[in-house]
N, C-alpha and C positions, 0 to 999 in steps of 0.2 A: 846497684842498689846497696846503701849499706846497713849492713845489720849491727845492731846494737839490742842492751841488755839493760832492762831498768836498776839501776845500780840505787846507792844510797843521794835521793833529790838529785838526779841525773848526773852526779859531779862526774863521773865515771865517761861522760862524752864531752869535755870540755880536754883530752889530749887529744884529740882527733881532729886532724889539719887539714888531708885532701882529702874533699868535699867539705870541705866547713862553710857556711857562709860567713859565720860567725870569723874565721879565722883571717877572711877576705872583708871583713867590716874591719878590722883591727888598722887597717891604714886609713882610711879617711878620718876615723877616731882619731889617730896617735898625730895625724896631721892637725887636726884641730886644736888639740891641745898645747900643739907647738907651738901655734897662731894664737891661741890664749897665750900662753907664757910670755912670749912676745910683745901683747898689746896689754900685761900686767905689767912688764919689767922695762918696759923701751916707751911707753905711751907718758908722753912730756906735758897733758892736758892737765889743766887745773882741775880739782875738784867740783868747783860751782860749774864750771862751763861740761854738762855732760852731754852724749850723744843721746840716749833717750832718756823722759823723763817718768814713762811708764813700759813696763813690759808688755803690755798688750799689743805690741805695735810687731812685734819679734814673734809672739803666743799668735796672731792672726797667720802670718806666715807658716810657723811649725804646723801649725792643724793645718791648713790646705794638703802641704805638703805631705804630710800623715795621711790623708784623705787620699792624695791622690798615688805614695805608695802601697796602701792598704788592698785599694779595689785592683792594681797590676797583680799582688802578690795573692790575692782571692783570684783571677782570673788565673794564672799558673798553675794552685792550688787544683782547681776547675780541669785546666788542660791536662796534668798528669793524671790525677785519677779517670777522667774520660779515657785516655791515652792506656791505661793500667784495666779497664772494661772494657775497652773494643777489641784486646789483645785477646782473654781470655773469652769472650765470645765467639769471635772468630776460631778458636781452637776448637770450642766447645760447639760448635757447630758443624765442622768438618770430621771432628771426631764422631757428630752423632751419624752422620753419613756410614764414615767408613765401615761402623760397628754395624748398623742396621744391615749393610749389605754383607757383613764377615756373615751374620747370623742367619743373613735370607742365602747362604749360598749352601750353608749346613742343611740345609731344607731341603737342596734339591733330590735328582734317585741317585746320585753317585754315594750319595751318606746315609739310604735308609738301614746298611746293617748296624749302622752305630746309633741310632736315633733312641731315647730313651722313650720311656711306654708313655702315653696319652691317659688322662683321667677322663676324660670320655668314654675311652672302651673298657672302663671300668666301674662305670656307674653304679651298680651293687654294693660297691665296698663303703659308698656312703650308710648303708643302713646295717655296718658293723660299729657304728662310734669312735672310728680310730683317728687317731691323731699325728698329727707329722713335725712334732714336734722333737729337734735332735737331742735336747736334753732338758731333766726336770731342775728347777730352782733351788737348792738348796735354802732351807732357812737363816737367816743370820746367826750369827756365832751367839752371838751376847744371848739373842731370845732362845738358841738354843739352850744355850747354859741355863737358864731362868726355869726352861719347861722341865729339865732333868731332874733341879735340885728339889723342883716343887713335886715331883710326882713318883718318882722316880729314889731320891733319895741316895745320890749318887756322891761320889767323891768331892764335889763342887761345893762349896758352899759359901756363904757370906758374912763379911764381917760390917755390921752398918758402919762401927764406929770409924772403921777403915775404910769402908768402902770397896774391899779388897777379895781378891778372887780367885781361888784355889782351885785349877783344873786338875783335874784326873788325867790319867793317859789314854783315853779314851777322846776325850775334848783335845788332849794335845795332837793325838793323830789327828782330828778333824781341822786342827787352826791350821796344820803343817799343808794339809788338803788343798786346804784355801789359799795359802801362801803360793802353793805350784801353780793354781790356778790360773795366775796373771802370766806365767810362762805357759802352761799350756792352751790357753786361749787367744793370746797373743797375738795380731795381726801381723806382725816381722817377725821376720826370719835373723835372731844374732847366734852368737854363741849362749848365750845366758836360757834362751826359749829351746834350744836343742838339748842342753846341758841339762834344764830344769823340768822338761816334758817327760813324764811318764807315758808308757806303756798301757793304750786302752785295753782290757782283757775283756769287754763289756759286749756280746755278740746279741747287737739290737734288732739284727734279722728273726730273730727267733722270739722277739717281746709281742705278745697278743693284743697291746694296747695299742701302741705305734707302727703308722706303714714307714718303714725305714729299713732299707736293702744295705748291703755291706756296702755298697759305694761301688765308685771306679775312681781312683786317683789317675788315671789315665786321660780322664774328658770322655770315653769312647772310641777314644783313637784305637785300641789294641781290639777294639769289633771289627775295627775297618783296615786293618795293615795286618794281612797274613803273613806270615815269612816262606817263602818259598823252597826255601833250603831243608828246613828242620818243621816247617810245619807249625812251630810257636808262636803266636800273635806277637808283633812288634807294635810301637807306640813310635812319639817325637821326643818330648822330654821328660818322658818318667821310663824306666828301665824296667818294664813289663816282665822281660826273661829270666829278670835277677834274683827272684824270688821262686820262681815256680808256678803251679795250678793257680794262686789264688794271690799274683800278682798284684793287679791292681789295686787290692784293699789292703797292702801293708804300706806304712808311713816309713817311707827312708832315712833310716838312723843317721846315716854321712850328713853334712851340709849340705843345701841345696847349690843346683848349681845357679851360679850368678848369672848365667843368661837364663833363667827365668824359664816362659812357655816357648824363648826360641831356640831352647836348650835340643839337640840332637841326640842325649845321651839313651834314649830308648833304640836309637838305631834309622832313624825316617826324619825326614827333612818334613816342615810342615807343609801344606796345600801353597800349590804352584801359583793358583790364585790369589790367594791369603797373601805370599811373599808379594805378589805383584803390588794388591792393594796398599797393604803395606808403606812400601816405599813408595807409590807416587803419591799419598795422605801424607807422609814425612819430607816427601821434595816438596811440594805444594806449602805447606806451612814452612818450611823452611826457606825456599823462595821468596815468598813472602816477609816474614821476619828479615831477611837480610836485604832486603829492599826499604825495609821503615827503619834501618839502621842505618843507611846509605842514602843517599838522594840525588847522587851525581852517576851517570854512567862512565865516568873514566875512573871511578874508584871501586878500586879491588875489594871483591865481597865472596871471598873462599868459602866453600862449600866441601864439607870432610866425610866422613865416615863413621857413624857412629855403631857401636859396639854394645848389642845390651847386657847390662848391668854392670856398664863403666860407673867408679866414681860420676859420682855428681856434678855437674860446672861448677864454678863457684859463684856466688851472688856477687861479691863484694870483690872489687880487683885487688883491693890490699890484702886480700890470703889468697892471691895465683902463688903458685909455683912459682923457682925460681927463674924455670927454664922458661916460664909462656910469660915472668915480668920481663923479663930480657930479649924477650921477642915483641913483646908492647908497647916498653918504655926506652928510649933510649938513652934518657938521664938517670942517676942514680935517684934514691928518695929525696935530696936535698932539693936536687935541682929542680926535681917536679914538684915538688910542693909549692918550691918558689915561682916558677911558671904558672903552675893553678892559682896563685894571691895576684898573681898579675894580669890571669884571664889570659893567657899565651898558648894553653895548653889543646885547646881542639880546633887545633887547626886541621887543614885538609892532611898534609903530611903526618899528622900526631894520630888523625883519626883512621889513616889507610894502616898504620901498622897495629895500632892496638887491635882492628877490628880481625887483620889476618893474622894476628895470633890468636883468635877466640874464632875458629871460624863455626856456622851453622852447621850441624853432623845430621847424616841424612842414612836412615834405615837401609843397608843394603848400599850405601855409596852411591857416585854418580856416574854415571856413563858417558865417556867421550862425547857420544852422541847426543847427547842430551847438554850438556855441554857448549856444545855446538851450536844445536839451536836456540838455547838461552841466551847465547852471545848475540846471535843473529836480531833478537827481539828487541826492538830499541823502545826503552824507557823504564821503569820499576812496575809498571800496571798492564804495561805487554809480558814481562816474563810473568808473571804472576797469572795472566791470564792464560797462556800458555798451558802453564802446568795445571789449572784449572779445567781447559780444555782435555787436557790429556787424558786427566781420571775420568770425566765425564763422559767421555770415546769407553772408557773400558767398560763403566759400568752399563752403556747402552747396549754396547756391544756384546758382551754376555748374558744380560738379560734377555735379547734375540734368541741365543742358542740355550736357553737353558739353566745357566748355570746357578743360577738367582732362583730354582724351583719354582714350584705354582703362586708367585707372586703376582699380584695383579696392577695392571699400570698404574691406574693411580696412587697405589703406595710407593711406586720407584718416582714417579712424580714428585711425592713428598721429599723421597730422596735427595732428587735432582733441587729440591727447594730447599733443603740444608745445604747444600754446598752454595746454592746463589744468594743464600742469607750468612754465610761464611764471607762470600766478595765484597755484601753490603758494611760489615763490617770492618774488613781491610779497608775500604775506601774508607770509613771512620778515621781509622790510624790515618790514612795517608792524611788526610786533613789537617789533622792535627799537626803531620811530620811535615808536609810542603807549609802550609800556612803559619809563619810565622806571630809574632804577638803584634800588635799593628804597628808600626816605626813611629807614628806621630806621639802616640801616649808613650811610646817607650823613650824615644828621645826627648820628652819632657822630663820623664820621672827623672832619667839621668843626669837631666842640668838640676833639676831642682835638687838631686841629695848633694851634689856638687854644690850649691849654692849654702845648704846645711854649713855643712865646713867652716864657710866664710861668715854666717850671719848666728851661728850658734857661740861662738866665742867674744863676739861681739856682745851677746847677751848678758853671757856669766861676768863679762868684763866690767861691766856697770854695777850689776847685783850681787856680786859676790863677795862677802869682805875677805875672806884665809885664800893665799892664791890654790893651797892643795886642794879647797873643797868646791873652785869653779874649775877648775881641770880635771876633777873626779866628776864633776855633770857635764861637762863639756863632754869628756871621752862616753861615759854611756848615752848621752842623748844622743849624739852621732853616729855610736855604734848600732843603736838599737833600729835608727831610720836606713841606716847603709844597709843594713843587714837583712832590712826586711826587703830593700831593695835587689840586695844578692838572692835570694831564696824565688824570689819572682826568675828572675833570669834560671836559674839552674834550672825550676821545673817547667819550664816554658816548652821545655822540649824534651822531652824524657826517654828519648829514644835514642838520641845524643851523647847530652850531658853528663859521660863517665866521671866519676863512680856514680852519681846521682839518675843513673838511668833505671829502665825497667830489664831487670835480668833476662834478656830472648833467651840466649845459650840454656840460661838452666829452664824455664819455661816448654822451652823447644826438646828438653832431655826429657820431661813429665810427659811431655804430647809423644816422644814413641814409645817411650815405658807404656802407656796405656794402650797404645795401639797391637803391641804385641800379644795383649790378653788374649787378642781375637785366635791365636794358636792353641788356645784353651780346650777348646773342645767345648763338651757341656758340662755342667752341674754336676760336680761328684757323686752329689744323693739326688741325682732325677733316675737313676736306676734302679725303681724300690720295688720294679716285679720282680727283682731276685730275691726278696724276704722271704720267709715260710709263710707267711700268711700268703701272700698271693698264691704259692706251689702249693699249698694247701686247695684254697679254693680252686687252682685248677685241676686240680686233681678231682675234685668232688663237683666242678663241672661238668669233665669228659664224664664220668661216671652217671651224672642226670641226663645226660646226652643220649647215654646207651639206654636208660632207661626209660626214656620217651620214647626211644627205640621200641622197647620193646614191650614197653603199655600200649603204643598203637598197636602191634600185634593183636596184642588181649582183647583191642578193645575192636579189633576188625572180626574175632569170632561174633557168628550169629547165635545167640541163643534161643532155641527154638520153642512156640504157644502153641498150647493146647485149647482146644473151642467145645461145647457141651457137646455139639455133634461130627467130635471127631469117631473114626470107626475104632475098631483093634487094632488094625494093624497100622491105623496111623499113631495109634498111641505106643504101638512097640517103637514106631520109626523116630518119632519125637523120643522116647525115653535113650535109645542108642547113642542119638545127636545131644541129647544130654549129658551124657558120660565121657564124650569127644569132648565137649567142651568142657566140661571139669579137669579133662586129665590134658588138655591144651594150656587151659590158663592156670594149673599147675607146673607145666614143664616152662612154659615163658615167665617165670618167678626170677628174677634176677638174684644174683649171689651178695649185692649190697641191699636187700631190699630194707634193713633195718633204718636204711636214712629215706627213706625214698617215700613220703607220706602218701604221695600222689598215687601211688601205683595200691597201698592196700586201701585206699578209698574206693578204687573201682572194684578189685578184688572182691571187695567188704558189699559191694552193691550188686554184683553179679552173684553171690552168693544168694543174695535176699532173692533174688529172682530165682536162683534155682532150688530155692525152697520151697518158693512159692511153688514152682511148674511141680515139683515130687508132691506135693500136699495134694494138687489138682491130679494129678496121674493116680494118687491113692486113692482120691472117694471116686476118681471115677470107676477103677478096677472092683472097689466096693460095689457099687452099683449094679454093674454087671454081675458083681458074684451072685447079689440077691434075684434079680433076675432070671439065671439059669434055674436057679435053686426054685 
């Protein structure tokens, strides 16, 4: 594929040779023109006696012809972009596979000490108002400025006649603010984003508004990888040890490392599984891919090693290296330029070496073995099934034993139906790649721009009086029918047609870059019960815990009634059990009871009651007094 840059009215792609169609229109044009000049300067015909006597006869031909290059180079058009969607689908499909099962394997008991907390078993914290939001919006500059100068009365001010606008240092630290911004916020990792990022000092575990825990830049991996040796959590590729107690949540000042999540630099290699999936999701598409690049089994389709966070492939072959043009091309630029205007250049031979200098690079390499039986499988839809089988062997297979946790069949199902809607659309590609454009429309289009040549200078030859100004329409009318004719052919087959094809190499470099995520671990901030708000409320859970403790106590004392015809001595034995139970539901008083509403509610009602019983023990005592008396 090549890339290009909208320049000033595109002039800026007019030095650009191989791939040009345009630059491969330039002969049938310049032939034409010669056959003009020819039948101006050599043509011995009278005047009166001419070959037409209107141009309509010439204008019928050109439009068919236009008609019938148009609808070849609309169907091209058709076949590449098709060809450019079933590519990325197919990826996009295998990729959703791989990931859903990286994620269903995090699930199982091998990972529950690294699993972050469930909002489920935290349902309460909805009726605190919090939010989980990682940071507030600052206002815009300008309107900030605006609300200062109006309210505030600040260094800012304005000049209408100017329009002009006078910050304080106050505003200037804030613009400066904003300017880091786009470095500290930044999705890539350069120099300029490490250089220009500040220092968060900002400790959002401790903010009462938002549920937001200090993170783990680790994924949870250093929950799950104890060190044996010394006892300090290890991680894969963040360096957990490096830092100390609170590891995880410091941002590493060095540059990242370019392998990314399959970086080793914590000390642990990622899940054995993880690797596995890995590379046979990376063989599998890459098999594939170098199968719709090939279509002959006696031609060589190398399979390499790829390295994450290599240099990128490159799209366009005119910026390979010198070393991999020299392994692709074995003409200088002259001679293949010249070969490409002659259509010499994809041949079987041209297309076996370019292709094993750009070979597919595969996660983790390939194994003899593998190898082996890839050789063994005869045809491009046998290997590719193959390795399609292969992963689908693993993932049934470990779903058997576990390793895919309490997933339920028919979501592995689903599974198993992203990878078979991945095949559906490789067979798209293959169609495209075996099915050529149909030979009878195409060996027409080609006699007829061929015939252009011969019947287009015959044209201008009659109507043209300056000879420069029918050999100036002679070359573009020819060029412009040849050329739409070139452009059909190029994109006819996109999988092909170097430079004009669809970039696998770098394609196939984005499908394991993505695939590697899955070494990520989880969500840096899905570990938010490490805030104080949570340690808070647990704390003043355990604490109501105890205190339901020991309100049932309270609430298990009997306090005992008095009836008119109780005796004396049952009113000594009631008044006793009265004071047991005052000085019980005294001693079971817990030492938080300031927070604890519930427990002086019953308090506050056992009192009423033993008010009530003392009132009733009073007049009855009264009673009696009057009675002896």
């Amino acid at each position: 594929m090549i890339e290009y840059y909208r320049g000033a009215y595109g002039a800026n792609l007019l030095t650009r040779w191989h791939g040009s169609s345009l630059a491969k229109a330039f002969i049938p044009g310049g032939l034409s023109v010669l056959l003009y000049l020819i039948l101006f300067y050599f043509d011995t015909t009278p005047e009166e006696e001419v070959y037409l006597n209107h141009p309509y006869a010439v204008g019928v031909l050109v439009s068919s012809v236009s008609f019938l290059i148009i609808f070849r180079a609309n169907y091209g058009y058709q076949r590449y972009w098709e060809a450019c969607t079933t590519v990325h689908h197919l990826m996009s499909k295998w990729m959703d596979c791989a990931i859903f099962i990286g994620v269903f394997h995090l699930q199982s008991e091998h990972y529950k000490d690294m699993r972050p907390p469930n909002f489920f078993d935290y349902n309460e914290l909805n009726d605190l108002n919090l939010t989980r939001d990682r940071e507030t919006a600052p206002p815009p500059l300008e309107e900030e400025l605006v609300n200062d100068n109006m309210n505030m009365g600040s260094p800012t001010s304005f000049a209408s006649s100017e329009r002009s606008i006078e910050i304080g240092p106050s505003h200037s630290e804030d613009r400066a603010q904003l300017r880091r911004r786009r470095y500290e916020k930044s999705i890539h990792s350069t120099k300029n984003t490490i250089r220009g990022a500040s220092v968060d000092t900002i400790d959002r575990s401790h903010d009462q508004t938002r549920l937001f825990g200090p993170g783990r830049l680790d994924g949870g991996w250093g929950k799950m990888y104890p060190n044996d040796i010394n006892g300090k959590p290890t991680a894969t590729y963040y360096d957990i040890q490096k830092f100390g107690k609170d590891a995880s949540r410091i941002p590493p000042s060095e540059p990242l490392d370019k392998r990314g999540f399959a970086s080793t630099k914590g000390g642990r290699t990622p899940s054995l599984f993880l690797q596995e999936l890995t590379h046979l999701s990376s063989l599998l598409c890459a098999v594939a891919l170098t199968t719709l690049r090939n279509d002959l089994d006696d031609v060589e389709s190398p399979l390499g090693v790829y390295t994450p966070g290599q240099k990128w492939p490159e799209v366009d072959p005119h910026y390979l290296s010198k070393d991999v043009r020299r392994q692709a091309y074995e003409q200088g630029p002259f001679m293949r330029n010249i070969r490409y205007l002659l259509g010499i250049d994809q041949t079987k031979h041209a297309r076996t070496i370019y292709n094993a200098a750009r070979p597919m690079l595969v996660i983790g390499g390939v194994s003899d073995n593998e190898i082996a039986f890839l050789q063994r499988a005869r045809g491009p839809s046998a290997k590719t099934q193959l390795v399609w089988s292969w992963i689908s062997d693993l993932i049934i297979r470990e779903h058997h034993s576990g390793t895919l946790g309490n997933v339920g069949p028919p979501i592995i199902s689903r599974v198993i139906q992203f990878l078979s809607d991945g095949m559906l659309y490789y067979n798209h590609a293959r169609k495209i790649m075996f099915t050529p454009f149909p030979f009878p429309h195409a060996q027409l289009s080609a006699f007829f721009v061929l015939m252009m040549v011969l019947a287009i200078p015959l044209l201008m030859v009659q109507y043209a009086n300056e000879h420069w100004l029918g050999a100036i329409l002679t070359f573009l009318t020819v060029t412009c029918l040849a050329g739409l004719h070139e452009v059909a052919r190029e994109l006819e087959n996109p999988f092909r047609n170097a430079p004009n094809d669809v970039p696998l190499c770098t394609l196939l470099a984005f499908y394991n870059e993505a695939l590697i995520t899955m070494f990520s671990g989880h969500h840096p901030d899905a570990y938010w019960n490490e805030s104080e708000i949570i340690k808070k409320r647990s704390r003043e859970k355990a604490a109501m815990n105890g205190v339901k403790k020991e309100v049932s106590q309270v609430g298990a004392l009997e306090i005992p009634t008095l009836s008119e015809s109780d005796s004396a001595e049952e009113e000594n034995v009631a008044v006793k059990k009265l004071f047991e139970v005052k000085n019980a539901s005294t001693d079971a008083l817990p030492q938080s009871v300031d927070s604890l509403e519930e427990l002086k509610r019953l308090i506050e009602k056992q009192e009423e009651k033993i008010k009530e019983l003392q009132n009733r023990v009073q007049k009855k005592g009264d009673r009696v007094e009057k009675q002896v008396k």
